[in-house]
C-alpha positions as CSV (number, residue, x, y, z in Angstrom):
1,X,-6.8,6.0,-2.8
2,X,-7.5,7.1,-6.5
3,X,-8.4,9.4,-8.3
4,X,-8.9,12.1,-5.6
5,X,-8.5,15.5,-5.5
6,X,-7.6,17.8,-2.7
7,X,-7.3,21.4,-1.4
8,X,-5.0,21.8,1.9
9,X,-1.9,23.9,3.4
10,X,0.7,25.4,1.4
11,X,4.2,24.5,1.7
12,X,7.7,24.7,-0.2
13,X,9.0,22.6,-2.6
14,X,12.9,21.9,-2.2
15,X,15.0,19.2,-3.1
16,X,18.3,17.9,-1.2
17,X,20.1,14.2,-2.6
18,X,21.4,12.8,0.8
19,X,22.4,8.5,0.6
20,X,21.1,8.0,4.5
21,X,22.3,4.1,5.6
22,X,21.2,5.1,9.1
23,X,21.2,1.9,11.2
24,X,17.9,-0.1,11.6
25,X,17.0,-2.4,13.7
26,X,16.7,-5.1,11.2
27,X,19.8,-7.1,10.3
28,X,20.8,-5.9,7.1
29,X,24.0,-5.0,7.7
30,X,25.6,-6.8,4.3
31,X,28.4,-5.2,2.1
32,X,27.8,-2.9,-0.7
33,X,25.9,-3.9,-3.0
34,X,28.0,-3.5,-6.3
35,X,25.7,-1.4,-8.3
36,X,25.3,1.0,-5.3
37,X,26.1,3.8,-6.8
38,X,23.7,3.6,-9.6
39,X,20.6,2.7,-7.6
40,X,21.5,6.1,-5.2
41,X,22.1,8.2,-8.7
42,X,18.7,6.9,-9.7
43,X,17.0,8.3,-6.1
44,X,18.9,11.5,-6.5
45,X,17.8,12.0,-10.2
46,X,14.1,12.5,-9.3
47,X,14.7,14.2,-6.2
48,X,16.4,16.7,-7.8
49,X,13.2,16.7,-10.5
50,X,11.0,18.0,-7.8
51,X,9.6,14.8,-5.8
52,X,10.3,15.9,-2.1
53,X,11.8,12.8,-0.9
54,X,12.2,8.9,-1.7
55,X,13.1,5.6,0.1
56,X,14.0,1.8,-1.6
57,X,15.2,-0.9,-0.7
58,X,16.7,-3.5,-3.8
59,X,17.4,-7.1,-3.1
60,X,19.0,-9.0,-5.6
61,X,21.4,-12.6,-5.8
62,X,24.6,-10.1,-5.3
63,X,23.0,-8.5,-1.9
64,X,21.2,-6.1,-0.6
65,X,21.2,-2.2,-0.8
66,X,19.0,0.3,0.9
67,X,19.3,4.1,0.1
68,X,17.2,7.4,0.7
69,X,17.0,11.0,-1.0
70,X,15.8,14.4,-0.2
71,X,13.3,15.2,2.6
72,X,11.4,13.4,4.9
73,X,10.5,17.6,6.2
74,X,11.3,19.6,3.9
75,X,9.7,23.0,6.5
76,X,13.3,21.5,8.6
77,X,15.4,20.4,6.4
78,X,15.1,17.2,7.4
79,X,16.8,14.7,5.0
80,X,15.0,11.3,3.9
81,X,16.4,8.1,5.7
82,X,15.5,4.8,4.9
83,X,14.3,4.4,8.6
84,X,11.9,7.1,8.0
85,X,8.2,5.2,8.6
86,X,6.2,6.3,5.5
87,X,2.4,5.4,4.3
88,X,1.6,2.1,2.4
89,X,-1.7,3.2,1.6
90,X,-3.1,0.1,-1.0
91,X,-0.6,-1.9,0.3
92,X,-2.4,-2.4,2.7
93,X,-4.7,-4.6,1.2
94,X,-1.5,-7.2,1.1
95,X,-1.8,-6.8,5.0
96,X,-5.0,-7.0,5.1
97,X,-5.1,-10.1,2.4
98,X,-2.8,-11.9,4.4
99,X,-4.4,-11.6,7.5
100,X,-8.0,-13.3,6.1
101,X,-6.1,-16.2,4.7
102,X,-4.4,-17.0,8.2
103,X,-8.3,-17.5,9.3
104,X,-8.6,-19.9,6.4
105,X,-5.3,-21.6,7.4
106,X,-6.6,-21.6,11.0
107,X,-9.7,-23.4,9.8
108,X,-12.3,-20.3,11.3
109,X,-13.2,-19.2,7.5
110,X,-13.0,-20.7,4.1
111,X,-12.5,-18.6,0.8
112,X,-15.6,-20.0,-0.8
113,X,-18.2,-18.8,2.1
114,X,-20.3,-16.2,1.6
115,X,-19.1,-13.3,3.8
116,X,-23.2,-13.1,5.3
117,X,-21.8,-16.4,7.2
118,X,-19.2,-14.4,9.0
119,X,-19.7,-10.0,8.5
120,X,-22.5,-8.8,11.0
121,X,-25.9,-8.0,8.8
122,X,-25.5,-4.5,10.1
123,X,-22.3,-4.2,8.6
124,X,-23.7,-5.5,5.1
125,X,-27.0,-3.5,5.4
126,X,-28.1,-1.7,2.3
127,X,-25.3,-4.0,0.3
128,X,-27.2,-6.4,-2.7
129,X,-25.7,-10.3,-3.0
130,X,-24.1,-10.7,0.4
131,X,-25.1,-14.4,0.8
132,X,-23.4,-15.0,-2.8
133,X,-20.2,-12.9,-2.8
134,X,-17.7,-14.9,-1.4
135,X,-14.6,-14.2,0.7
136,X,-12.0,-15.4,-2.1
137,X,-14.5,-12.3,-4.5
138,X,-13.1,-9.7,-2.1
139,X,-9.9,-10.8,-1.9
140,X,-9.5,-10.5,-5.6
141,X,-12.1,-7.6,-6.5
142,X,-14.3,-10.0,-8.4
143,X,-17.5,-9.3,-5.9
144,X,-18.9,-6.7,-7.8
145,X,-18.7,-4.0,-5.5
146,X,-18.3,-0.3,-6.5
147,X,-15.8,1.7,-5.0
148,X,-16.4,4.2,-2.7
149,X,-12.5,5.8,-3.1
150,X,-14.6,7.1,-6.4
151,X,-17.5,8.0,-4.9
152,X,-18.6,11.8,-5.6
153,X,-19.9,12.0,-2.0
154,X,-16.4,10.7,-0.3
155,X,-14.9,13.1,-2.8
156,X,-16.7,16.1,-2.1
157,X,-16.6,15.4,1.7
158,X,-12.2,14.9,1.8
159,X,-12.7,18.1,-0.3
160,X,-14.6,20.5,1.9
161,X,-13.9,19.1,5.3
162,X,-11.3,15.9,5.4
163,X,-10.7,15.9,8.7
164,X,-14.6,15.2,9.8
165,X,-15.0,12.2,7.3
166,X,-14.7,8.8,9.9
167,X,-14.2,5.1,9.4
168,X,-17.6,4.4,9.8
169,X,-18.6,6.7,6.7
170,X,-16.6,4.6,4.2
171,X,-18.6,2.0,3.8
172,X,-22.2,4.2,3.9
173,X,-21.4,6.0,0.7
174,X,-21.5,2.7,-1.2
175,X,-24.9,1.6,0.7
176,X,-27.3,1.2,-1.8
177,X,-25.4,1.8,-4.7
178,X,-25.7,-0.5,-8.1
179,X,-23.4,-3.3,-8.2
180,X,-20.6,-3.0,-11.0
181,X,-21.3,-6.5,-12.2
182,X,-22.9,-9.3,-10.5
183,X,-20.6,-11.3,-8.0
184,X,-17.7,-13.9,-10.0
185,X,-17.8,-12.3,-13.0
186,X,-15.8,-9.3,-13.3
187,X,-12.7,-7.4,-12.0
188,X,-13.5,-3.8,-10.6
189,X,-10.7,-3.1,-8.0
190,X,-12.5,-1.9,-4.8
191,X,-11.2,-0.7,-1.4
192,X,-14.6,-0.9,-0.3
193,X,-14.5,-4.7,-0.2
194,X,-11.1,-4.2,1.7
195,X,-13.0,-2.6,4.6
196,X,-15.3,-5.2,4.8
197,X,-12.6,-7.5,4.8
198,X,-11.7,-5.9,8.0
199,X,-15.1,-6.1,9.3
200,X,-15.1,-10.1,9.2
201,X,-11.7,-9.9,10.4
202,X,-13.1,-8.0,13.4
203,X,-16.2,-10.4,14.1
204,X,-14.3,-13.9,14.0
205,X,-11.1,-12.7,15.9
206,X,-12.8,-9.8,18.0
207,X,-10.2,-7.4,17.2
208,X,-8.6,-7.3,13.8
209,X,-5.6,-4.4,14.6
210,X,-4.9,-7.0,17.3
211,X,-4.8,-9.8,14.7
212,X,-2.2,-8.3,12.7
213,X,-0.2,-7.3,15.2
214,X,-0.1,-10.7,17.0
215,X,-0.2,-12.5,13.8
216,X,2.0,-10.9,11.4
217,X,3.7,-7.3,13.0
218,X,5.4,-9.5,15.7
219,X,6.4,-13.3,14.4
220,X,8.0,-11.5,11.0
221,X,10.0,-9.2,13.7
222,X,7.9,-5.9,11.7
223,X,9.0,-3.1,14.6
224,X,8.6,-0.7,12.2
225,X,5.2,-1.2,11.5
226,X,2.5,0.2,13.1
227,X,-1.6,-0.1,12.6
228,X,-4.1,1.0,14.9
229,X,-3.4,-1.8,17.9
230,X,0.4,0.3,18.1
231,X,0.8,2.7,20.9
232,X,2.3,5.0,18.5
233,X,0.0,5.1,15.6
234,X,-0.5,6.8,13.8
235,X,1.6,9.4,14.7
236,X,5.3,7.7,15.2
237,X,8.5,9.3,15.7
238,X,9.8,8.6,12.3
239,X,6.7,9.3,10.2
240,X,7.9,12.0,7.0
241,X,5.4,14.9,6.1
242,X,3.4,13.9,3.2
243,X,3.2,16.7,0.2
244,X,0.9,17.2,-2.8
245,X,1.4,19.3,-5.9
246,X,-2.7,20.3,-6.6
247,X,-1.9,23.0,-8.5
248,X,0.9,20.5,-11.0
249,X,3.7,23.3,-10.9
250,X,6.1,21.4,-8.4
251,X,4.9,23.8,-5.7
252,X,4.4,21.1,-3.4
253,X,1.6,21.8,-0.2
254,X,2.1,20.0,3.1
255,X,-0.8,17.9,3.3
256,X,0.8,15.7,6.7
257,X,-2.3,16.2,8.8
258,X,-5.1,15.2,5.7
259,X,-2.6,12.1,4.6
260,X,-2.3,11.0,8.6
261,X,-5.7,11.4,9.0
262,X,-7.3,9.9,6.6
263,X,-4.6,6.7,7.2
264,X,-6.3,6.4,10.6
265,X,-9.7,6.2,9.1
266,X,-9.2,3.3,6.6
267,X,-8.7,-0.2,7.9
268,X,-8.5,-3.1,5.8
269,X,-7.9,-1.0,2.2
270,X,-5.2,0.7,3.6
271,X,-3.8,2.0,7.1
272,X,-0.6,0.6,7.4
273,X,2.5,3.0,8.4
274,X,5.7,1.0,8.0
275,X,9.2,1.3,6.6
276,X,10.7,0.0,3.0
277,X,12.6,-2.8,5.3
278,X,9.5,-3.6,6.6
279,X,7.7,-4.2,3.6
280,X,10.9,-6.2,1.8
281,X,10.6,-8.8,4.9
282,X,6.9,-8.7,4.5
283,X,6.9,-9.2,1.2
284,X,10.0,-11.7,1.6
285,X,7.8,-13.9,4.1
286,X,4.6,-14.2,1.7
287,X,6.5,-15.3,-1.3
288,X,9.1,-17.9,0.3
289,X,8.7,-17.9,4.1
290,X,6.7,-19.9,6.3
291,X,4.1,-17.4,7.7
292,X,1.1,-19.0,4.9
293,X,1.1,-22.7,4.4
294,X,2.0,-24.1,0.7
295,X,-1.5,-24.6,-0.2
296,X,-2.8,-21.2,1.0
297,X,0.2,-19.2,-0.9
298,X,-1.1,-21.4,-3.6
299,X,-4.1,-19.8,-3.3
300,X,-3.4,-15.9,-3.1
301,X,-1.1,-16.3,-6.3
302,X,-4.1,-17.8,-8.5
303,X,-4.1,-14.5,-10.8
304,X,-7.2,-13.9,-12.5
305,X,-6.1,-12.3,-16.2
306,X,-6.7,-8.8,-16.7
307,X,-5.8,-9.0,-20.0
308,X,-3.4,-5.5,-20.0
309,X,-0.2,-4.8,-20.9
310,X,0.5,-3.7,-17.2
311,X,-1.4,-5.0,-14.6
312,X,-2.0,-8.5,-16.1
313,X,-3.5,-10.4,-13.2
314,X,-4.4,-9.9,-9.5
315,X,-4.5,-12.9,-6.9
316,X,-5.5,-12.4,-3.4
317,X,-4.2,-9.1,-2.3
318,X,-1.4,-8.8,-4.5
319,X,-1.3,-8.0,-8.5
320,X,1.2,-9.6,-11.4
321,X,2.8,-7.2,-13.2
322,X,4.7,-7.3,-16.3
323,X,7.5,-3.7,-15.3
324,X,9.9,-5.3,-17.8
325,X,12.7,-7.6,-17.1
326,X,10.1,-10.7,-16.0
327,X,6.8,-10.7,-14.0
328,X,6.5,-8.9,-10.7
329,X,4.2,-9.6,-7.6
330,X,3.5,-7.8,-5.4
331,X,1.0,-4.5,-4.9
332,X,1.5,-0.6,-5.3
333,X,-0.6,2.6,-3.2
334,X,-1.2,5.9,-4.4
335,X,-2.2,8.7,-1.9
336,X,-2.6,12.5,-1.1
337,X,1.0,13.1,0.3
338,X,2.4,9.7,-0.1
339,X,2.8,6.5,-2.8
340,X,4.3,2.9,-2.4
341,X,5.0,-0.3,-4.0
342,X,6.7,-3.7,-3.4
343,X,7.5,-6.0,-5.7
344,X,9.1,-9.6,-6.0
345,X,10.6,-11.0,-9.4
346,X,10.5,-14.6,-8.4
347,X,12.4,-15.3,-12.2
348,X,15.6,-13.5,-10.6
349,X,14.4,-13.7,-7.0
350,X,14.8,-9.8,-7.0
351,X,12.6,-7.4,-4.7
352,X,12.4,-3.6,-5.5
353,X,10.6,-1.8,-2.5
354,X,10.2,2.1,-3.0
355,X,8.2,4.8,-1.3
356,X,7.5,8.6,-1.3
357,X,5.8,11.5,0.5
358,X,4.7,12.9,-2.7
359,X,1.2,12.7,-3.5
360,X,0.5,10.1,-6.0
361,X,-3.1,9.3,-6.5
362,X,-3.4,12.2,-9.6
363,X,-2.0,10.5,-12.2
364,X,-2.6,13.6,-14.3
365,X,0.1,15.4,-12.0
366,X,3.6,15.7,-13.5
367,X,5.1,14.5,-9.8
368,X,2.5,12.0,-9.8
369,X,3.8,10.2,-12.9
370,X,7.0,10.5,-12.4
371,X,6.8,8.2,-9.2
372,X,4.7,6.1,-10.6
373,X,6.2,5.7,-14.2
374,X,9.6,7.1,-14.6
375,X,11.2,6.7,-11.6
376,X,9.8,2.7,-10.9
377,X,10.9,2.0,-14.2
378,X,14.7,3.7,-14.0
379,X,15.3,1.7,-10.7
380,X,13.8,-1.2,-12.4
381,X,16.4,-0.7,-15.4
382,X,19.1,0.0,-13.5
383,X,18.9,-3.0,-11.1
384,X,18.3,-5.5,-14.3
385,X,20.9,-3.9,-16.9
């Protein structure tokens, strides 16, 4: 989510640098990496700036090291441990992404239909141009589609009353509304095109939470991710408490109950709860592993140019990035009480995997920056230099 602001329950703002290895399930049980010490010094830096807690997991050609700092509760003192589940929010759209190309890999859809062949016209009432945006246009945000994560209506509603705003409303506050541009010609990055993503996901499998789960949660050995076909979801035993500094004075609010909630609602633009392991092996599988065919992993990684100095391109469900040191893929998420990204340097075949329970999605919020900017960009530094 972006852009998005919110009024919730108060909390306290405390900080605690803590280097929690705690044993996971996953086999990544490989020596110390040697620059251990100044990835954990990195973690323990901001931490002790004011953001509540922080996970990451670095991957380089000398090993692998996975570190934690602060709180996953900070009401409990409960320290932040790299098995703490925490929310991927637009990283989910990777999920999501990956899931409608194993239909066009499984020969049900192709990338070129229009999504009227396959999305209910129930589903698509009120929406303009459904019989010429194509699946591949909402895969890479080129279908024209506003986004209703913007909407003044979605807004107002997580505002006054967040906990009474359901799936099914996402996609009527963009019914009706003017396209941003007509379909193939421009980027405009929209979740809502995510959750119809989901939709035709549902129709041609019958159950799409099912579909990842059986599809990619279970053959990449994910069993620390959860979506809405997990028992536990979306409350699981290792889940942090999700903070938000509204007010920008590093008086952080516990915003758990908002952030959880509102995770349940989305499907295909978000939704995912996993762990920073969990992503690296997800993110692992996409770029080199065997779960997408050559010629569909072809496909996601045709990057239309954006033409920044950031962001530079965006292929199907994941962005190219230019952080420094070489071009990264992968994708970021911003929310309430939580922020994530995971990213491959296929130059250095290094991954960098972080995650907080800060809110992220003000950029205009000093704790909101300093996940997004300072803090990616130190542990980017450190692991390169």
């Amino acid at each position: 989510m972006k852009s998005i602001k919110y009024i919730l329950l108060i909390g306290l703002a405390l900080n605690l640098s803590c280097d929690n290895d705690n044993d996971n399930d996953n086999e990544y049980s490989e020596p110390i990496h040697p620059k251990a010490s100044n990835f954990q010094d990195v973690l323990d830096e901001f931490t002790s700036s004011g953001i509540p807690g922080l996970s990451a997991v670095v991957v380089t050609p000398d090993g692998i090291w996975k570190g934690a700092s602060g709180y996953a509760r900070i009401e409990d003192n409960t320290p932040m441990s790299i098995d703490n589940e925490v929310y991927s929010a637009s990283i989910g759209k990777t999920f999501c992404a990956v899931a409608t190309l194993l239909l066009v890999q499984d020969g049900l859809i192709a990338l070129d239909d229009p999504i009227s062949n396959h999305i209910p016209s129930t589903t698509l009432l009120g929406f303009e141009h459904t019989d010429s945006i194509t699946v591949r246009q909402l895969l890479n945000h080129t279908g024209g589609l506003t986004n209703f994560d913007w909407n003044e209506a979605f807004v107002s509603d997580v505002l006054n009353d967040p906990l009474s705003t359901k799936s099914s409303d996402l996609l009527d506050y963009e019914r009706g509304n003017a396209f941003y541009a007509p379909p193939g010609t421009d980027f405009h990055y929209s979740s809502t095109g995510y959750e119809l993503l989901a939709a035709l996901i549902e129709e041609v499998t019958g159950n799409h939470a099912r579909f990842y789960s059986e599809r990619i949660f279970k053959p990449l050995n994910l069993q620390h991710t959860f979506y809405k076909n997990e028992l536990e979801y979306p409350l699981t035993d290792n889940l942090v408490n999700s903070y938000f500094d509204q007010f920008d004075t590093k008086q952080v609010e516990n915003v758990s109950e908002t952030q959880n909630h509102l995770t349940h609602i989305f499907t295909g633009s978000d939704g995912i709860i996993s762990t920073p392991l969990d992503y690296y092996q997800f993110l692992k599988e996409i770029m080199t592993g065997s779960i997408l065919s050559d010629e569909i992993r072809s496909e996601m990684l045709d990057f239309i140019s954006l033409g920044g100095d950031d962001y530079i391109g965006y292929g199907l469900g994941v962005w190219q990035r230019d952080i420094g040191y070489g071009i990264a893929i992968g994708h970021d998420g911003d929310a309430i009480g939580a922020g994530a990204d995971m990213w491959y340097f296929p130059d250095h075949d290094i991954y960098i995997i972080t995650a907080t329970n800060v809110g992220t999605v003000l950029q205009d919020t000093e704790l909101g920056r300093m996940y997004n900017e300072s803090f990616l960009i130190a542990l980017v530094t450190a692991v390169f230099e």
